[in-house]
C-alpha positions as CSV (number, residue, x, y, z in Angstrom):
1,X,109.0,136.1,79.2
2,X,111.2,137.0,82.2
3,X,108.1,139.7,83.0
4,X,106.3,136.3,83.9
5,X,108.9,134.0,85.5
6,X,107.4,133.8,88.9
7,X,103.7,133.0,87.2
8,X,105.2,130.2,85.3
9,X,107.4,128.8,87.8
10,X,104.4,128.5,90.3
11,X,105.4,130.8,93.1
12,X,103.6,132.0,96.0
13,X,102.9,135.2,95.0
14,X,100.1,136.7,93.1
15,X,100.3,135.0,89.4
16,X,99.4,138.2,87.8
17,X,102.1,141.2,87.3
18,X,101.7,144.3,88.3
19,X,101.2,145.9,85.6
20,X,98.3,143.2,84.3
21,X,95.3,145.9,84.3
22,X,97.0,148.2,82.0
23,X,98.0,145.4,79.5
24,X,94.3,143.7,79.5
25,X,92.9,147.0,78.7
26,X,95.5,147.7,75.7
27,X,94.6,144.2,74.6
28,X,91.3,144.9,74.5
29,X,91.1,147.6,72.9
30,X,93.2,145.4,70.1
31,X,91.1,142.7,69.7
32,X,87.7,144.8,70.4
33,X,86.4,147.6,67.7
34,X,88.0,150.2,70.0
35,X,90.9,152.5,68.4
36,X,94.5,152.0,69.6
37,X,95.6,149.4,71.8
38,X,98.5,146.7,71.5
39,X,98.4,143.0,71.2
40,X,102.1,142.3,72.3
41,X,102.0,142.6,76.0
42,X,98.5,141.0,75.8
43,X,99.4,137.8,73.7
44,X,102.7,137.0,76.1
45,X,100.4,137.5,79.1
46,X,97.9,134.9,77.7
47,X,100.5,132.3,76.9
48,X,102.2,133.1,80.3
49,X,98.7,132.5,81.7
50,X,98.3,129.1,79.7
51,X,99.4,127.1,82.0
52,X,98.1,128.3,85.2
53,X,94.5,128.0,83.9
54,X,95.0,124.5,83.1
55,X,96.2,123.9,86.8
56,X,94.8,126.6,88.7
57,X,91.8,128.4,87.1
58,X,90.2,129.3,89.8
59,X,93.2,131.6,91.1
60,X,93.7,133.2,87.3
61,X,89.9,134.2,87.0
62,X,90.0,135.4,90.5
63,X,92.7,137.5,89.4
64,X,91.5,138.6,86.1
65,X,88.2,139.5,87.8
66,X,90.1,141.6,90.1
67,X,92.8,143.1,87.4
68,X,89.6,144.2,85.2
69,X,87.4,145.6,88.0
70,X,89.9,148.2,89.1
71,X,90.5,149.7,85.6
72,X,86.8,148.5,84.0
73,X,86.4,149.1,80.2
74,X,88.4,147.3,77.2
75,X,90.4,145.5,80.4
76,X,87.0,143.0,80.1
77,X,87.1,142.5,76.7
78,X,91.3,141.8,76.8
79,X,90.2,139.0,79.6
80,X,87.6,137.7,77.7
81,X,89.9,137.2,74.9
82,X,92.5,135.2,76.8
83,X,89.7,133.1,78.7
84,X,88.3,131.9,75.2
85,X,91.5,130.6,73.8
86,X,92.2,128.4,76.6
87,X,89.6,127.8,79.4
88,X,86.0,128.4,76.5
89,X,84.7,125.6,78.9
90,X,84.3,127.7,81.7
91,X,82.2,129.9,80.0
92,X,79.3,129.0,83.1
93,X,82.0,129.5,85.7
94,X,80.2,133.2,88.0
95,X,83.5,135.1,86.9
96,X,83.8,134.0,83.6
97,X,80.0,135.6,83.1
98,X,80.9,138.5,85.0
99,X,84.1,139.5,83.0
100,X,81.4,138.7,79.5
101,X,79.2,141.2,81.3
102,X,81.9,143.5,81.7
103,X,82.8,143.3,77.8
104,X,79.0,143.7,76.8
105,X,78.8,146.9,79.2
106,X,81.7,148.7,78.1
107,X,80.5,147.8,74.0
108,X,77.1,149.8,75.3
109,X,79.0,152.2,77.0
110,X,81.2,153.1,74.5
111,X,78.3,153.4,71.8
112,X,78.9,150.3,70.1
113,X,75.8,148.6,68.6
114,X,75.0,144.5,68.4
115,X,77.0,144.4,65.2
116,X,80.3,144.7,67.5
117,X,79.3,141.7,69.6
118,X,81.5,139.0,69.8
119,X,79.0,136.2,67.8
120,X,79.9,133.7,70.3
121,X,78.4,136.0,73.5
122,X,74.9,136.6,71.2
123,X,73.0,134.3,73.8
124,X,74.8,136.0,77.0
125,X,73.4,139.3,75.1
126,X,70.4,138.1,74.2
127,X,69.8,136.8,77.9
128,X,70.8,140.0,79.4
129,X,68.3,141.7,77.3
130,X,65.2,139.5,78.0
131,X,66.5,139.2,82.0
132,X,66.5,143.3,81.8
133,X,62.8,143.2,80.2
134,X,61.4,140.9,82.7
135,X,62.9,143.1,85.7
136,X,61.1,146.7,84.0
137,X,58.2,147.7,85.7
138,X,54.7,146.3,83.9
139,X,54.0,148.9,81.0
140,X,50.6,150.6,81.2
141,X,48.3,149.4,78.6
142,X,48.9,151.4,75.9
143,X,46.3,150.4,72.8
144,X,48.3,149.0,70.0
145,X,47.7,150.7,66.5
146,X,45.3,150.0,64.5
147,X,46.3,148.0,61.2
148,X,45.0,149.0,57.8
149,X,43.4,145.5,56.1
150,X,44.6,144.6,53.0
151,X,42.4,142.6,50.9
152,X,43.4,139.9,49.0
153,X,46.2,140.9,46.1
154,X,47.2,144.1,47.5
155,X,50.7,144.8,49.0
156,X,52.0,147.2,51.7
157,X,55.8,148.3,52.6
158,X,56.7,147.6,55.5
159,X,60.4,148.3,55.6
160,X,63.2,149.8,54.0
161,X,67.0,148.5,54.3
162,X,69.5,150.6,53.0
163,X,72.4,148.4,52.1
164,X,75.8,149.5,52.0
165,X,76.4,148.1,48.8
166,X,74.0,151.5,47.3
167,X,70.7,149.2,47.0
168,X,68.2,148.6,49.0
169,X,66.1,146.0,50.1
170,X,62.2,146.8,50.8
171,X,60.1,144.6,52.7
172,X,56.3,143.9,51.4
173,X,53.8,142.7,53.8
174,X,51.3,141.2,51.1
175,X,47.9,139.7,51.4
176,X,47.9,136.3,49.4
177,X,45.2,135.8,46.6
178,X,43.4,132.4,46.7
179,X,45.7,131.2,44.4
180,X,48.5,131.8,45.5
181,X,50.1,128.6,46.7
182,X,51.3,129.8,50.5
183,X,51.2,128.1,53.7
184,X,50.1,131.6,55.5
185,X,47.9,134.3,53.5
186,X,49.5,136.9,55.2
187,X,53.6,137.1,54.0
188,X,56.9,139.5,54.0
189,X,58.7,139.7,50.9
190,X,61.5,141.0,50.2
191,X,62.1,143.4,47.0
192,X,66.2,143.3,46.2
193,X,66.4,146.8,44.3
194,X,68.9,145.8,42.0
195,X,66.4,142.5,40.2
196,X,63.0,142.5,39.1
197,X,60.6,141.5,41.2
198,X,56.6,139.7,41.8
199,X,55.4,140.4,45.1
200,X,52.8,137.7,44.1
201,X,55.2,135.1,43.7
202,X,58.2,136.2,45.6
203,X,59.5,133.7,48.1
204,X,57.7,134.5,52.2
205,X,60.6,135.8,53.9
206,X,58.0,135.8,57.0
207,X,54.5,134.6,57.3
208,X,51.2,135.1,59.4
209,X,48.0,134.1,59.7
210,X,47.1,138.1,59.9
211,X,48.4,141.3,59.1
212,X,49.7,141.8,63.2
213,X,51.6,138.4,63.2
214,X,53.7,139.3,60.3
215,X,54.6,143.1,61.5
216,X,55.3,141.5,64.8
217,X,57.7,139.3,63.1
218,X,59.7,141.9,60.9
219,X,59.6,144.2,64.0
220,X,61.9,141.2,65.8
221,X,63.9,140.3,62.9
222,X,64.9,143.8,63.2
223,X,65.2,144.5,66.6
224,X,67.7,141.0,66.7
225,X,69.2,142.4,63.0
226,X,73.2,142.6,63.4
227,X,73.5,144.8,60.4
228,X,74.6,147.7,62.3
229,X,75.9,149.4,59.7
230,X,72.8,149.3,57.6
231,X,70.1,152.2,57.5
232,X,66.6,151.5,58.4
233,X,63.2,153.0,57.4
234,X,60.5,151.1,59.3
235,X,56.5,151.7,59.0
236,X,54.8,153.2,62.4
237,X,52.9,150.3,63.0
238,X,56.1,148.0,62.7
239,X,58.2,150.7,64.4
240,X,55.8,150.4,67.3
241,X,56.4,146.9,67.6
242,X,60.4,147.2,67.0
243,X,60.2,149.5,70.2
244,X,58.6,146.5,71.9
245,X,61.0,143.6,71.2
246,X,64.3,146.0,71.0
């Protein structure tokens, strides 16, 4: 701890080493689903920090907001790591957001898909994504596909999940039959490969009161899925939705 005796001894000068940017970006790549990376340097900075943030956290996220700007990448993601063991209460604080936004940038970046996401930053994602939607230019009016009817009985797949495990899951949208006991008469069920299966008295995994409603609803259960490393097959219509709400 001698690297950090001026930090905890609550000099004057700058609480951070010189050397901070390097060892944020090596602890991020540690505790992020980048390769390589080391967690020593990273895990004696964040205790060194510990007590600083309890008295002074304004001047440590000032810093760490400076430390990760100049390097960018896994530095965020190191930060972030540190900030959430001691100071998760300041998760509203501008800087605090801005070294979250810095994680979620370099996971996109990088090529890393919502699977990788921290579960506890979902919502800042999720904001992100609907603030980024609301700031895109009004699309033109593009006529949405037309559905097939399905009359009452029959059964259409909609989607295909190909699960790591070797099976799959298939996704029926099915039109109910008068008696059927259902709240909607328009339902997704879902068809585990591996057990027998009813569509007419499978559970609704979704429901609708028409065919649109319930392809509008898989499409956003799997634009919002966080089974990255599943496959997909989707059907056009659904697809065309998915592209919507993704």
């Amino acid at each position: 701890m001698g690297l950090f005796k001026d930090l905890l001894s609550g000099g004057s000068g700058r609480l951070l080493p010189p050397d901070a940017p390097a060892t944020l970006e090596s602890f991020g790549r540690f505790n992020g689903p980048a390769p390589g990376g080391d967690a020593g340097a990273g895990i004696e900075l964040g205790q060194a920090l510990k007590k600083p943030l309890a008295e002074d956290p304004d001047r440590v996220l000032d810093e760490l907001v400076e430390a990760c700007d100049s390097v960018g990448g896994w530095s965020y993601y190191g930060a972030w790591d540190i900030l959430s063991a001691f100071v998760p209460d300041r998760e509203d604080d501008p800087r605090y957001v801005h070294i979250v936004d810095g994680l979620l940038d370099t996971l996109e970046a990088e090529g890393y898909g919502p699977g990788d996401i921290p579960m506890i930053l979902t919502p800042r994602a999720i904001a992100r994504q609907r603030t980024e939607r609301a700031t895109e230019p009004a699309a033109e009016n593009t006529p949405e596909p037309a559905i097939p009817p399905l009359s009452a009985g029959e059964q259409r797949l909609l989607k295909v999940v190909d699960r790591p495990d070797g099976n799959q899951n298939r996704i029926y949208l099915v039109h109910r039959r008068p008696s059927d006991l259902d709240l909607y008469r328009f339902v997704a069920v879902i068809h585990h490969s591996e057990a027998d299966f009813d569509p007419h008295t499978a559970s609704a995994w979704q429901g609708g009161e028409d065919e649109r409603a319930v392809y509008i609803r898989v499409a956003e259960a799997y634009a919002n899925s966080r089974t990255a490393s599943c496959g997909y097959w989707l059907d056009p219509n659904v697809q065309w939705f998915a592209d919507r709400v993704g």
